[in-house]
DRENMARLO-723334 format. One record per residue: x, y, z of N, C-alpha, C in turn. Coordinates in steps of 0.2 Angstrom, whole numbers, always signed. Each point is the difference from the previous one (the first is absolute). Example, Ala and Ser with C-alpha at 12.3 -4.5 7.8 and 13.67 -1.06 7.14 Angstrom:
! DRENMARLO-723334
   npx   npy   npz  capx  capy  capz   cpx   cpy   cpz
   +66   -28   +39    -4    +6    +0    +4    +6    +0
    -2    +5    -4    +4    +6    +1    -4    +5    +3
! end
This chain:
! DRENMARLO-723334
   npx   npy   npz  capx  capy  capz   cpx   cpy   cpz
   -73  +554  -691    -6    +3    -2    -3    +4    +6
    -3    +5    -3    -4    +5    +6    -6    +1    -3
    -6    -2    +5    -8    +1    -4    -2    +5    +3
    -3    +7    -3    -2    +7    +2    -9    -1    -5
    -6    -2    +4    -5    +0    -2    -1    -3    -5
    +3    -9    +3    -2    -3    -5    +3    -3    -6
    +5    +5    +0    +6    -2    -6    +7    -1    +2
    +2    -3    -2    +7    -2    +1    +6    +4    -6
    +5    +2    +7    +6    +4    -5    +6    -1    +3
    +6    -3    -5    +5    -3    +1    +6    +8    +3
    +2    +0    +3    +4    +7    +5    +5    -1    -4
    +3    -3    -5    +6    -1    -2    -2    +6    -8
    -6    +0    +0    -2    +3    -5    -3    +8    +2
    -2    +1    +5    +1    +7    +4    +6    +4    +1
    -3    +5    -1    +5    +8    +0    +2    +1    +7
    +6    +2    +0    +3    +0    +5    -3    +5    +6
    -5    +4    -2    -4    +2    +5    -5    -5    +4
    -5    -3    -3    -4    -5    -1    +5    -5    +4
    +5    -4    +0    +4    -4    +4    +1    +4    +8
    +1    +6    -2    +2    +4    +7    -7    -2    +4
    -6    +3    -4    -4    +0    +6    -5    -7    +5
    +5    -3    -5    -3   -10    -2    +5    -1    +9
    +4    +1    -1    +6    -3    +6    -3    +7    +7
    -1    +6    -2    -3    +4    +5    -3    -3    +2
    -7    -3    -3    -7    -4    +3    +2    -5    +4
    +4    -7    -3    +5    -3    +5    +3    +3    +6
    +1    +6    +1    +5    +1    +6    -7    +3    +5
    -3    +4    -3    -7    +0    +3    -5    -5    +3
    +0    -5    -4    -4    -6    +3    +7    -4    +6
    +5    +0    -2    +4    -3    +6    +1    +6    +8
    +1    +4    -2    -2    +5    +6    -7    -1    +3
    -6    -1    -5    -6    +0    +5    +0    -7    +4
    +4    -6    -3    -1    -4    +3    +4    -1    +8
    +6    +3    -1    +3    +0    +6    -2    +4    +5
    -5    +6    -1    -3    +3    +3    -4    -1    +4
    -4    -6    -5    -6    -5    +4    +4    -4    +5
    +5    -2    -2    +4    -5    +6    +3    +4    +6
    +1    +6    -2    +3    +2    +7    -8    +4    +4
    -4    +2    -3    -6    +0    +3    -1    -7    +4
    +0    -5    -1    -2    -7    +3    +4    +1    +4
    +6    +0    -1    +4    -2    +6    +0    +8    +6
    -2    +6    -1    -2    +4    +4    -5    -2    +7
    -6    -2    -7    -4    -1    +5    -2    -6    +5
    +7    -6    -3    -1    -5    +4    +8    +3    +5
    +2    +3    +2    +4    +4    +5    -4    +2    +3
    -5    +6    -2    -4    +2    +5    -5    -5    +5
    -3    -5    -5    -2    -3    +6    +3    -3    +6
    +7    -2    -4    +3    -4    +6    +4    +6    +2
    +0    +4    +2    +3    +7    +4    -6    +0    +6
    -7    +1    -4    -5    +2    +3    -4    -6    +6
    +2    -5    -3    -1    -6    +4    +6    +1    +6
    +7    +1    +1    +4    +0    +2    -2    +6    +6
    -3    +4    -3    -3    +7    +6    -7    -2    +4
    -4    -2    -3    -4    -5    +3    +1    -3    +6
    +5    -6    -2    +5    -4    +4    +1    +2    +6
    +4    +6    -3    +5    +4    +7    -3    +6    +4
    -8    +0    +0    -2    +5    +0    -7    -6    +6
    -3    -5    -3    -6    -5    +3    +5    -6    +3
    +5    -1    -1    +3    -6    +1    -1    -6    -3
    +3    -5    -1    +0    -5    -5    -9    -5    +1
    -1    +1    -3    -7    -6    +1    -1    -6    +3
    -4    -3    +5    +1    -5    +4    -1    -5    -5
    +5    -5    +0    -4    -5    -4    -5    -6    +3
    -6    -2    -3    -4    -4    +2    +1   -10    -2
    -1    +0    +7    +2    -9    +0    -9    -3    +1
    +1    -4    -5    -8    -5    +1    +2    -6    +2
    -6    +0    +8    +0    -4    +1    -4    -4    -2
    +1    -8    -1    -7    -4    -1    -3    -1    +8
    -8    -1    -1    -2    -2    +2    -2    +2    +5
! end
């Protein structure tokens, strides 16, 4: 079943156009989502790119030891 505003409509009873554009919407919503994922995974490359130039540009950051007392 496919609900379009509330109503529900069985695709085995839809016209072969009506099916076509049911399975387009499906490849549209799996495209946007992949596109989301490679957007994430760009922009966590750039940070670790941009942290990597950082790095090699300031030098690695000193670490701090606490002393007690």
């Amino acid at each position: 079943m496919i609900t379009i505003n509330d109503k529900e409509y069985d695709p085995a009873e839809m016209t072969a156009e009506q099916q076509h554009l049911i399975a387009q919407i499906a490849n549209c919503k799996n495209k946007a989502q992949i596109a989301s994922m490679d957007v994430q995974i760009a922009q966590v490359a750039e940070n670790q790119f941009t942290a990597a130039l950082i790095t090699s540009v300031e030098g690695p950051e000193p670490s701090t030891v606490e002393l007690d007392g």
